[in-house]
Backbone atoms as SQL, in Angstrom:
CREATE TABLE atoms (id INTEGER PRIMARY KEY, chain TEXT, resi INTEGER, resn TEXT, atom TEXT, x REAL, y REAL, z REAL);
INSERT INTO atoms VALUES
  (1, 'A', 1, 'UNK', 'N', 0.821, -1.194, 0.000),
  (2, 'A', 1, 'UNK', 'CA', 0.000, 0.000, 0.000),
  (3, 'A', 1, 'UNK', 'C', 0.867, 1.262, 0.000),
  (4, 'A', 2, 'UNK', 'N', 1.970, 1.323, 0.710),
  (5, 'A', 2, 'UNK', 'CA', 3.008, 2.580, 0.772),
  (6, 'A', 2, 'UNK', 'C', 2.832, 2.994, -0.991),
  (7, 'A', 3, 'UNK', 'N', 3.592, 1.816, -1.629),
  (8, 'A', 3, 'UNK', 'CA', 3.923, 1.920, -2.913),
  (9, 'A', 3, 'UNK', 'C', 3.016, 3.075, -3.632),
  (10, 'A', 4, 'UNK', 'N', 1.295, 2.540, -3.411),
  (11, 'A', 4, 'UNK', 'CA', 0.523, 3.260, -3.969),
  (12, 'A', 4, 'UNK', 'C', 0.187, 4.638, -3.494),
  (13, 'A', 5, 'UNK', 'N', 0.807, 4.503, -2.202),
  (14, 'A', 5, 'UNK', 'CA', 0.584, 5.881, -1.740),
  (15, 'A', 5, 'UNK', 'C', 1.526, 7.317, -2.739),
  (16, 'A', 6, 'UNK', 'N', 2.739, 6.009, -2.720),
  (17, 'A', 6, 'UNK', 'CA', 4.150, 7.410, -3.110),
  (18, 'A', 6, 'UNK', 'C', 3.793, 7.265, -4.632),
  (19, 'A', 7, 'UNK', 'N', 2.837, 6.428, -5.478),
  (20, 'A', 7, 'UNK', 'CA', 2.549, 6.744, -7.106),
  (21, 'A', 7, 'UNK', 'C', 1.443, 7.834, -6.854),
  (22, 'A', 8, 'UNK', 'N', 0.715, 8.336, -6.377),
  (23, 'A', 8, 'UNK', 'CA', -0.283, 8.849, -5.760),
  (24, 'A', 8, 'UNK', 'C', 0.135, 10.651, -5.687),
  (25, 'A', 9, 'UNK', 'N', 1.587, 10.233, -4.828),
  (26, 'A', 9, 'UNK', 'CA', 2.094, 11.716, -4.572),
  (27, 'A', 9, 'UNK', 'C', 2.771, 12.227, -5.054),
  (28, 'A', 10, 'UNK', 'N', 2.956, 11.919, -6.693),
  (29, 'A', 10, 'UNK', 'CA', 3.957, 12.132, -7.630),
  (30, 'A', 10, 'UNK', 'C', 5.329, 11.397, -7.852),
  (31, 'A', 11, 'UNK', 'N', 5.174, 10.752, -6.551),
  (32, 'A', 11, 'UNK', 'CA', 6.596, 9.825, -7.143),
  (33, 'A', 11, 'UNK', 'C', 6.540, 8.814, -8.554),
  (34, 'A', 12, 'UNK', 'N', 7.716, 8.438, -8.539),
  (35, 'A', 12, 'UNK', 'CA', 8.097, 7.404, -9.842),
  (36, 'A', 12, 'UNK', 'C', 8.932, 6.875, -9.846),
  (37, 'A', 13, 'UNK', 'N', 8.445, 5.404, -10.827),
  (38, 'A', 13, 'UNK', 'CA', 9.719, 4.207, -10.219),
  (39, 'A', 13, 'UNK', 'C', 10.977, 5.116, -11.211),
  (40, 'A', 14, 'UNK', 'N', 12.132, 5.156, -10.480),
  (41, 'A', 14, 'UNK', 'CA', 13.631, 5.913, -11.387),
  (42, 'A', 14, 'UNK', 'C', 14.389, 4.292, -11.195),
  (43, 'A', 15, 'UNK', 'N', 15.265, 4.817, -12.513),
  (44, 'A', 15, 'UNK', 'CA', 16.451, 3.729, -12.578),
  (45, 'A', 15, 'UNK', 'C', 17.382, 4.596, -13.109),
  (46, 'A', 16, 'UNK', 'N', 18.718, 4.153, -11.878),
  (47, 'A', 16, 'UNK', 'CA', 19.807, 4.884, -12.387),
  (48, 'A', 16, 'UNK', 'C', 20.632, 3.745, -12.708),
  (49, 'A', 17, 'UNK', 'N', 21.282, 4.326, -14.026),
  (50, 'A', 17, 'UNK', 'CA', 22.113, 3.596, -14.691),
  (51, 'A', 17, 'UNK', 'C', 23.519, 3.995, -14.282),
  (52, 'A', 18, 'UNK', 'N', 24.147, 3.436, -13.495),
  (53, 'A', 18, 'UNK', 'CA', 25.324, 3.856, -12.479),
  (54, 'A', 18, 'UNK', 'C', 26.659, 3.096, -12.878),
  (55, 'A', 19, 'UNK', 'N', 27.833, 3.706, -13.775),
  (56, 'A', 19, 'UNK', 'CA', 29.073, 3.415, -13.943),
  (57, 'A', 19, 'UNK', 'C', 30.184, 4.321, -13.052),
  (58, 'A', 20, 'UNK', 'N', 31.041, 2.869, -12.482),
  (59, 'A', 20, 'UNK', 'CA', 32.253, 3.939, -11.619),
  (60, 'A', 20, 'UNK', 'C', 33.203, 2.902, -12.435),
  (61, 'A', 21, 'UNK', 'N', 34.751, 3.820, -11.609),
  (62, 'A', 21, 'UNK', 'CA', 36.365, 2.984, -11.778),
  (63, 'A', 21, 'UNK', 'C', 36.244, 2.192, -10.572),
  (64, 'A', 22, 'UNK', 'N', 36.684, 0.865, -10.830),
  (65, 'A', 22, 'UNK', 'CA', 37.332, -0.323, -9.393),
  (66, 'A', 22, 'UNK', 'C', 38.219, 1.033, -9.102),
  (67, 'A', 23, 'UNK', 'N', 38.461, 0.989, -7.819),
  (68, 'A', 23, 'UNK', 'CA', 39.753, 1.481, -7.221),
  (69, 'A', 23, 'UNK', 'C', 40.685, 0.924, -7.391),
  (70, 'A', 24, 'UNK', 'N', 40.811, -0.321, -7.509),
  (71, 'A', 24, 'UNK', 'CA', 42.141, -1.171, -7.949),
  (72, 'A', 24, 'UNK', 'C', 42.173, -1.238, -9.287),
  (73, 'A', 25, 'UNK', 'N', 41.298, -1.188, -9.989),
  (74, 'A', 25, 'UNK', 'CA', 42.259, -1.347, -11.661),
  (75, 'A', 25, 'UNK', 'C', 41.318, 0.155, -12.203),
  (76, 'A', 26, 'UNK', 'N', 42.022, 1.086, -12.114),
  (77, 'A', 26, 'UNK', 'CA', 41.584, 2.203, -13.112),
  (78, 'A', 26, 'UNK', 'C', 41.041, 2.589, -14.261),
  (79, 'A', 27, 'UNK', 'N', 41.378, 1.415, -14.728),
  (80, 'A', 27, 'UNK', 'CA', 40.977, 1.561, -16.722),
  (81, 'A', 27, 'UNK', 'C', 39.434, 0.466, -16.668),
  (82, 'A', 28, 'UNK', 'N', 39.077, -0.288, -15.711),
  (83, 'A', 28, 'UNK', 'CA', 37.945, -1.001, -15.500),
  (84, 'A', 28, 'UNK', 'C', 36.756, 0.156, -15.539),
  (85, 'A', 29, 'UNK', 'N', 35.694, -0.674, -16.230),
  (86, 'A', 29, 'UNK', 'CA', 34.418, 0.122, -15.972),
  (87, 'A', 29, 'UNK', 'C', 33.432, -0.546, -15.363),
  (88, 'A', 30, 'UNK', 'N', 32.512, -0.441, -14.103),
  (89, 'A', 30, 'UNK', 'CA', 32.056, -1.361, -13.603),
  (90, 'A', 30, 'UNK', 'C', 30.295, -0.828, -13.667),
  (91, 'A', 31, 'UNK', 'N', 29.412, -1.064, -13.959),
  (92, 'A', 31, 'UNK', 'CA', 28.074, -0.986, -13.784),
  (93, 'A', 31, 'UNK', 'C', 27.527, -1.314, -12.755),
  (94, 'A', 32, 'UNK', 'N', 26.513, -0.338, -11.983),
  (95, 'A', 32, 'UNK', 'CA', 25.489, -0.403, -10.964),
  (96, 'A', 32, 'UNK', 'C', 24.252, 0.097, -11.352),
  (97, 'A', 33, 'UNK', 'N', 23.163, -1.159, -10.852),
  (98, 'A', 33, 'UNK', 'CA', 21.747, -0.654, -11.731),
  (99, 'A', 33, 'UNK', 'C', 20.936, 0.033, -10.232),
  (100, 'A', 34, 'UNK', 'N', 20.331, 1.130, -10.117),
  (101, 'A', 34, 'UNK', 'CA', 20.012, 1.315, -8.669),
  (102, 'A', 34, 'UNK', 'C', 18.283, 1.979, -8.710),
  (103, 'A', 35, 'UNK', 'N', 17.080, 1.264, -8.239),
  (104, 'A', 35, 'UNK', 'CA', 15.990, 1.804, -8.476),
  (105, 'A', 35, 'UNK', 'C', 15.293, 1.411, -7.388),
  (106, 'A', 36, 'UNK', 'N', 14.570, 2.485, -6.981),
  (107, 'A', 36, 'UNK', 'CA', 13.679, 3.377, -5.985),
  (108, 'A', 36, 'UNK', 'C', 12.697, 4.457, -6.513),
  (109, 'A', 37, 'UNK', 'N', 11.396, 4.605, -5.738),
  (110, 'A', 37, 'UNK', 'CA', 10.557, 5.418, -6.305),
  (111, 'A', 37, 'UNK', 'C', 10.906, 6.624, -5.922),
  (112, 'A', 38, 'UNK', 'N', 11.311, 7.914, -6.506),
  (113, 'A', 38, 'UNK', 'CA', 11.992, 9.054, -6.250),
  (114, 'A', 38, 'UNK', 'C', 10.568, 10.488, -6.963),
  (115, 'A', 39, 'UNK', 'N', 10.941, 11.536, -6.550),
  (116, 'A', 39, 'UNK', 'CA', 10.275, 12.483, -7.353),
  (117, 'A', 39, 'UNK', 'C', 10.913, 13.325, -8.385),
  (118, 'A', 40, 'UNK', 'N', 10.435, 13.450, -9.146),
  (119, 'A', 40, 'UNK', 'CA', 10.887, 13.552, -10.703),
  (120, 'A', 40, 'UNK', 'C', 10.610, 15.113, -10.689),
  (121, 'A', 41, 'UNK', 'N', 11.547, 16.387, -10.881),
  (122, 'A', 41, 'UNK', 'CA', 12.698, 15.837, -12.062),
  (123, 'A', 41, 'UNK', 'C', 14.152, 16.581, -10.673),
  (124, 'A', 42, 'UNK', 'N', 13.321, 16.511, -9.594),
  (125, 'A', 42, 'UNK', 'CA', 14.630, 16.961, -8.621),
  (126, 'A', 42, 'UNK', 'C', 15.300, 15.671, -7.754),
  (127, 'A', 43, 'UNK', 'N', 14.466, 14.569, -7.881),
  (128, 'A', 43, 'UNK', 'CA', 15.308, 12.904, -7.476),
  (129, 'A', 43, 'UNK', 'C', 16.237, 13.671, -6.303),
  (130, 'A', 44, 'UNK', 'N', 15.538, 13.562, -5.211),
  (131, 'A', 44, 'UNK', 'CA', 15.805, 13.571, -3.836),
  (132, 'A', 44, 'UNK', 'C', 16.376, 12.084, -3.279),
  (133, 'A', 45, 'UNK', 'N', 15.861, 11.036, -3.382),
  (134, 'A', 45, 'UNK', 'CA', 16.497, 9.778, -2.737),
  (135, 'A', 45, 'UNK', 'C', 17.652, 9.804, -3.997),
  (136, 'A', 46, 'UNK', 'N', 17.525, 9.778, -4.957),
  (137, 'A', 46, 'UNK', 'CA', 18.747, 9.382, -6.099),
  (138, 'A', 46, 'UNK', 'C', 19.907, 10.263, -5.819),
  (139, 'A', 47, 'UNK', 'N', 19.915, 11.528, -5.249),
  (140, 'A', 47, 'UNK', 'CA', 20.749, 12.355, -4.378),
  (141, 'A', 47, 'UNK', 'C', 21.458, 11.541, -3.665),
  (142, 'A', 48, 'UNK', 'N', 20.850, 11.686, -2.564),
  (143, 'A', 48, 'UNK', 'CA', 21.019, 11.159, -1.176),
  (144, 'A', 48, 'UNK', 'C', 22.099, 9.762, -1.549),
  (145, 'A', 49, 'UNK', 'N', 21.432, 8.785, -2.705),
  (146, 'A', 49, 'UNK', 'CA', 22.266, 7.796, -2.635),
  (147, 'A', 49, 'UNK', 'C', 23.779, 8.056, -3.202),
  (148, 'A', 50, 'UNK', 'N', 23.533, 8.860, -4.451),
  (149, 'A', 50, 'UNK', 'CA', 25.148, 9.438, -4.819),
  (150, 'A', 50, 'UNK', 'C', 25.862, 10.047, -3.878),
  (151, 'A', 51, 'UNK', 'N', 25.648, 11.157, -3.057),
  (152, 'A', 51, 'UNK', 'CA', 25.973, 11.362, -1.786),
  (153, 'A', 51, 'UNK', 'C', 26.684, 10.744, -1.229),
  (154, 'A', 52, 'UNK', 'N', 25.847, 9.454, -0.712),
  (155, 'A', 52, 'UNK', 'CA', 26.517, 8.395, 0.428),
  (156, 'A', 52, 'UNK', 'C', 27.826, 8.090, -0.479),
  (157, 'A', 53, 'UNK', 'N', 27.515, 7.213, -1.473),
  (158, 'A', 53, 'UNK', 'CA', 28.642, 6.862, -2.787),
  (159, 'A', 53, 'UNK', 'C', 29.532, 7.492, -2.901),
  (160, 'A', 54, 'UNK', 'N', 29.451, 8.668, -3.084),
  (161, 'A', 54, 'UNK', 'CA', 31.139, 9.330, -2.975),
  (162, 'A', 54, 'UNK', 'C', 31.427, 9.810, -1.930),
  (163, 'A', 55, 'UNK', 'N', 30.794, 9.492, -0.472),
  (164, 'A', 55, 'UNK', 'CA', 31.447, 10.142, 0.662),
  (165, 'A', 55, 'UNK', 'C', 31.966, 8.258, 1.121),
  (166, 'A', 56, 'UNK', 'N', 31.107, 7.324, 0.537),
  (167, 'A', 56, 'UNK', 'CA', 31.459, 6.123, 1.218),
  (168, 'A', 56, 'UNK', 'C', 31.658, 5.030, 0.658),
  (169, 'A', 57, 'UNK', 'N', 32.515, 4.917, -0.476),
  (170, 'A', 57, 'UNK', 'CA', 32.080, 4.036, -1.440),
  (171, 'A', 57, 'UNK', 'C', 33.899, 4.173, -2.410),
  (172, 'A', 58, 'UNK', 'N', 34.929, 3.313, -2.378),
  (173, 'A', 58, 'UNK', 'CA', 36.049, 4.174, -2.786),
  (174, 'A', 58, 'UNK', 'C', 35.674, 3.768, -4.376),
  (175, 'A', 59, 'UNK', 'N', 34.670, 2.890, -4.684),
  (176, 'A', 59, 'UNK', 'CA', 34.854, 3.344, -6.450),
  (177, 'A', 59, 'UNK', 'C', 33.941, 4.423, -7.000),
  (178, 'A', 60, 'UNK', 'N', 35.020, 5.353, -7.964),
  (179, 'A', 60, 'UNK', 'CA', 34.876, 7.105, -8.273),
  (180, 'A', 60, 'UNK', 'C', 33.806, 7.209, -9.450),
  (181, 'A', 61, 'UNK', 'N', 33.054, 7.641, -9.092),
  (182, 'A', 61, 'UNK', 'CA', 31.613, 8.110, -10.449),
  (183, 'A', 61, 'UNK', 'C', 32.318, 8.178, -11.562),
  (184, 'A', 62, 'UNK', 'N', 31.691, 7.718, -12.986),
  (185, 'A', 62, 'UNK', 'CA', 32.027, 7.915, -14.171),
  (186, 'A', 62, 'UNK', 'C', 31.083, 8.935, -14.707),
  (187, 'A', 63, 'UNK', 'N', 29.547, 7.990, -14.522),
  (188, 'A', 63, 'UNK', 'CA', 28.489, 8.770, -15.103),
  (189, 'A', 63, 'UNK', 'C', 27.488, 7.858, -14.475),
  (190, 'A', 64, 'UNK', 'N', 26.128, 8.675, -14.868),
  (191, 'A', 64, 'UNK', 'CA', 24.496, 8.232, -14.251),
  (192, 'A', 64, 'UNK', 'C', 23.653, 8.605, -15.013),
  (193, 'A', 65, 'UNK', 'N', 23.244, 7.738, -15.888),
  (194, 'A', 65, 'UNK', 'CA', 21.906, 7.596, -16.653),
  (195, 'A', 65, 'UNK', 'C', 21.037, 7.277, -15.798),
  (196, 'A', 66, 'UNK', 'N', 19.490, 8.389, -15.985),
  (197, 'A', 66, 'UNK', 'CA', 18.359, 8.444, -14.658),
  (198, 'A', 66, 'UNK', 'C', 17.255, 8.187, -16.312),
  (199, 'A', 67, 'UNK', 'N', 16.663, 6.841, -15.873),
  (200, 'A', 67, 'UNK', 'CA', 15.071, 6.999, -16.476),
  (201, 'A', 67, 'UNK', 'C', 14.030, 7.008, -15.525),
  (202, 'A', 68, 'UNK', 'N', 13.477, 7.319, -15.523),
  (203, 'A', 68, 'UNK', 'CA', 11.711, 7.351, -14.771),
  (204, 'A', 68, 'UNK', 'C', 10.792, 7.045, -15.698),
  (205, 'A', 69, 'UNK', 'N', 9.510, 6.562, -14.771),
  (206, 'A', 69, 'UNK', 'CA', 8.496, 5.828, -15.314),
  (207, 'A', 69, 'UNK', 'C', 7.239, 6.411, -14.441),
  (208, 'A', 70, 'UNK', 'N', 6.068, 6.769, -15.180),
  (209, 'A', 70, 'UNK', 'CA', 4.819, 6.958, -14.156),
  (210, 'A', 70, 'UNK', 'C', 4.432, 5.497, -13.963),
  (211, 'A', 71, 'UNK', 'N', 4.260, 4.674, -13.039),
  (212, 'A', 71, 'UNK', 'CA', 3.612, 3.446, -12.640),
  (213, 'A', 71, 'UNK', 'C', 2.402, 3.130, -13.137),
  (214, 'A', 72, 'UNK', 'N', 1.352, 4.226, -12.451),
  (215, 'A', 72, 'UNK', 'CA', 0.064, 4.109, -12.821),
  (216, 'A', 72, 'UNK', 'C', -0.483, 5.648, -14.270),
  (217, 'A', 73, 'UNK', 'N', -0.860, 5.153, -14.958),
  (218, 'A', 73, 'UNK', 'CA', -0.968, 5.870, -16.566),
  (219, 'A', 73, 'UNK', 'C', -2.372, 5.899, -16.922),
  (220, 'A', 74, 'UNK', 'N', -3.069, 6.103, -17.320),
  (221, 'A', 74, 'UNK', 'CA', -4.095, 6.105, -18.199),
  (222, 'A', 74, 'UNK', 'C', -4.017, 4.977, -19.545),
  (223, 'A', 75, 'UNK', 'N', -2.845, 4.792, -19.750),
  (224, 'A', 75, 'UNK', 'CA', -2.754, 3.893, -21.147),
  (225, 'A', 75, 'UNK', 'C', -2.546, 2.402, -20.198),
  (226, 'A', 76, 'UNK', 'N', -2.294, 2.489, -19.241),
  (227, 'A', 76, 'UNK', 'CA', -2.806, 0.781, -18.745),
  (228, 'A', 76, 'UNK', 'C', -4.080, 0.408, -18.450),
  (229, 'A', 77, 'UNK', 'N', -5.156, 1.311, -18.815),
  (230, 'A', 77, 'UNK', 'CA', -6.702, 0.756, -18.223),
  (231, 'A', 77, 'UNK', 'C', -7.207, 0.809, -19.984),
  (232, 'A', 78, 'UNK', 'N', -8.426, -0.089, -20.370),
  (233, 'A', 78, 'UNK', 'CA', -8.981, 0.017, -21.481),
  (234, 'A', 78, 'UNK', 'C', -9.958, -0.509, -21.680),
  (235, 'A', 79, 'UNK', 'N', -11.556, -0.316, -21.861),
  (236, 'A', 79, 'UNK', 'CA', -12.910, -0.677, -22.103),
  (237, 'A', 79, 'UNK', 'C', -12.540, -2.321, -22.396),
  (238, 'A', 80, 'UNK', 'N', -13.545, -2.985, -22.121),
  (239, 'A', 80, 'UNK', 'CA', -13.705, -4.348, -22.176),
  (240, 'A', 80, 'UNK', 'C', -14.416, -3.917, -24.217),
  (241, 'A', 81, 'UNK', 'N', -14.012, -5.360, -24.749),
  (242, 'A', 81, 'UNK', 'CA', -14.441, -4.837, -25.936),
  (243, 'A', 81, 'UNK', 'C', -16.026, -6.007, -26.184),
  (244, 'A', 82, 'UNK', 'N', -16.417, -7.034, -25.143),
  (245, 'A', 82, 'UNK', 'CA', -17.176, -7.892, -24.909),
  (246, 'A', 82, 'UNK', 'C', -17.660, -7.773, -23.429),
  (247, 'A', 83, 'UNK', 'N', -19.002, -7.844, -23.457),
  (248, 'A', 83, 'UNK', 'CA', -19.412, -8.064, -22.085),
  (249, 'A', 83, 'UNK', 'C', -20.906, -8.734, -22.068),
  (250, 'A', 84, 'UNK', 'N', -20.585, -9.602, -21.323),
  (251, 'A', 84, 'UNK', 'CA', -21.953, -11.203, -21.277),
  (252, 'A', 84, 'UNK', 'C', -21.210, -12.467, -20.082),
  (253, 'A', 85, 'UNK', 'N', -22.156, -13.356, -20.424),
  (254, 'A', 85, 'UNK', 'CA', -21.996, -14.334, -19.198),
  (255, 'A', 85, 'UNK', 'C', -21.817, -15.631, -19.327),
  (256, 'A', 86, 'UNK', 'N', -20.742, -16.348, -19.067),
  (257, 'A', 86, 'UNK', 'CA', -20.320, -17.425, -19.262),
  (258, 'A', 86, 'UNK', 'C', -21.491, -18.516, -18.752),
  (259, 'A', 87, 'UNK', 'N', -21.961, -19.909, -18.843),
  (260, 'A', 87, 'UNK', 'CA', -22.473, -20.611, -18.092),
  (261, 'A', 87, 'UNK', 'C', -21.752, -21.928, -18.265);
């Protein structure tokens, strides 16, 4: 029920597409996929987590691809195109 609460209050599921360097091999590129429902387009928790990451985390940001998604849409509901009764 939370879930529906925070689609409700403008949140949205985000996915950050998260590349750093290993600290031990430099020329490595390593991928992190990281998703939480955040508010769009100032991503307050997606903050917070980069934050922690470079205050606590020794492999160094490359880059962060952010998509978002509205959960609940109008294009997921649609008229029944039949309606009657099985027996």
């Amino acid at each position: 029920m939370a879930d529906l609460n925070k689609q409700l209050g403008d949140y949205r599921l985000t996915t950050a597409q998260i590349y750093y360097h290993m600290p031990d091999v430099k020329d490595l590129l390593q991928e992190f996929i990281w998703q939480d429902y955040d508010l769009a387009p100032t991503f307050p928790h997606l903050h917070k987590f980069l934050d922690f990451w470079t205050r606590e985390i020794d492999g160094k940001l490359h880059s962060v691809y952010v998509a978002k998604r509205e959960i609940i849409t109008t294009s997921d509901y649609r008229n029944a195109d039949w309606l009657g009764t099985m027996q």
